[in-house]
C-alpha positions in Angstrom: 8.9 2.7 19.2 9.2 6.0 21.7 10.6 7.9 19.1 8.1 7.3 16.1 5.4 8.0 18.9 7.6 10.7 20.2 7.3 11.9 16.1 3.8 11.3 15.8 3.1 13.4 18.7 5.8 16.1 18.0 5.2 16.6 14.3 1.5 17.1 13.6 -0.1 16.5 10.4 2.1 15.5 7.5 1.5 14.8 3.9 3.7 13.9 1.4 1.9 14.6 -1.5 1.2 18.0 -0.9 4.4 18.4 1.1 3.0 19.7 4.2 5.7 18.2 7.0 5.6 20.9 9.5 8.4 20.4 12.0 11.3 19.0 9.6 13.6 17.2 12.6 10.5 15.6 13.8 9.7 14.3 10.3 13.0 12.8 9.6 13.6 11.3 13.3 9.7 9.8 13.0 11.0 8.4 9.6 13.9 6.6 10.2 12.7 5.1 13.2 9.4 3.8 11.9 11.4 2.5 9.2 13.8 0.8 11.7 10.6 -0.4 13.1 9.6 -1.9 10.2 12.4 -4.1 10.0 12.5 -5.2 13.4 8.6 -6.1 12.8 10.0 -7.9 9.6 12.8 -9.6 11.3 10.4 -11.2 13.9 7.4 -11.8 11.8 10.2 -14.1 9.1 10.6 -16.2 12.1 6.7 -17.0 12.1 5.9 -19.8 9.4 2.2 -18.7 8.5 2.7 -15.3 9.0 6.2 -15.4 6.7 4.3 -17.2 3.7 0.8 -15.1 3.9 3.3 -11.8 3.6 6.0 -13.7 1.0 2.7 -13.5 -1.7 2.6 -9.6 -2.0 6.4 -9.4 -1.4 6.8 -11.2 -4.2 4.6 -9.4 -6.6 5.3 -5.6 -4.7 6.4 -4.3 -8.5 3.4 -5.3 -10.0 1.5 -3.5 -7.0 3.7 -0.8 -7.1 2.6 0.0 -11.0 -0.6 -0.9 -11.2 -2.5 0.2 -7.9 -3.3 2.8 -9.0 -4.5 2.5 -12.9 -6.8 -1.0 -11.0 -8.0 0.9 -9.0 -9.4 4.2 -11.0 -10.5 1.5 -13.8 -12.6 -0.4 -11.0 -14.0 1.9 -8.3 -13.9 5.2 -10.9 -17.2 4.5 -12.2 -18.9 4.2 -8.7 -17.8 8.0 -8.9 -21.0 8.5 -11.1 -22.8 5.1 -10.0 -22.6 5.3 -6.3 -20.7 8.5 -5.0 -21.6 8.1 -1.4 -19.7 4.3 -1.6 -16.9 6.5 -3.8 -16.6 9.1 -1.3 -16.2 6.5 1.6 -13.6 4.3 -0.1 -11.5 7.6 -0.8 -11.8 9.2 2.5 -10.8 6.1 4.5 -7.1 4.7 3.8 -7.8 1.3 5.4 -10.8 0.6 2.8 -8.4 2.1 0.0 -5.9 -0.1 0.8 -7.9 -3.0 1.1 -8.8 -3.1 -2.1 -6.2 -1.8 -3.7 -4.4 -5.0 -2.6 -7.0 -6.9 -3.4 -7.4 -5.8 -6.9 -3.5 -6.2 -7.6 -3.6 -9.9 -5.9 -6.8 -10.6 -8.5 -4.8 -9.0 -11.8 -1.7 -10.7 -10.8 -3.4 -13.9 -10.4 -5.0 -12.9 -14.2 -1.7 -12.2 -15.7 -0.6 -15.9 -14.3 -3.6 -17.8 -15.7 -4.8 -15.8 -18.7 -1.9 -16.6 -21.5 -2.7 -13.2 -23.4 -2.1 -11.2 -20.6 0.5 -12.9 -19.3 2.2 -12.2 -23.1 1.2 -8.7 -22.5 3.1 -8.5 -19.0 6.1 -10.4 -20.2 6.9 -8.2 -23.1 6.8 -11.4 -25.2 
């Protein structure tokens, strides 16, 4: 936990996407050791019934999020774009709201592709 605060401090800002990491040994130590802390997190929170089955449902479905996060979420909140781009604006500038209902959205498909046979053809392949 010191050293992915230790990172967070150390580093600076760092994105991925444009791949901005300023201080590379910073960026590395601040990544294995959040990851490490992740599965410490993991190892306790398994050991903690309703917790274990509340974060078993997107665990089980993570490669349907993984695929279609993002497609669900330009075909639902793009239009607010034109409709509503002050509400547009806010759900892309804040990653909590983005990733609220980015979940969200794949939780309602997947629950779609389970209950709508046509879909769930479609997602099978069959």
């Amino acid at each position: 936990t010191l050293l992915v605060l230790a990172a967070f401090l150390g580093n600076g800002p760092v994105d991925m996407n444009t791949r901005q990491y300023e201080n590379p040994f910073w960026f590395v130590a601040g990544g294995l050791a959040g990851s490490l802390m992740v599965c410490e997190l993991a190892a306790v929170f398994s050991l903690i019934p309703a917790v274990n089955r509340v974060l078993s449902i997107p665990g089980k479905i993570s490669m349907f999020i993984l695929v279609f996060h993002v497609p669900l979420m330009v075909f639902c909140i793009g239009p607010l774009r034109i409709l509503s781009p002050g509400i547009y604006d806010l759900i892309q500038a804040s990653w909590m709201i983005w990733f609220t209902l980015s979940l969200g959205l794949c939780l309602l498909g997947w629950e779609a592709v389970r209950r709508v046979p046509a879909l769930k053809k479609v997602y099978s392949g069959g």
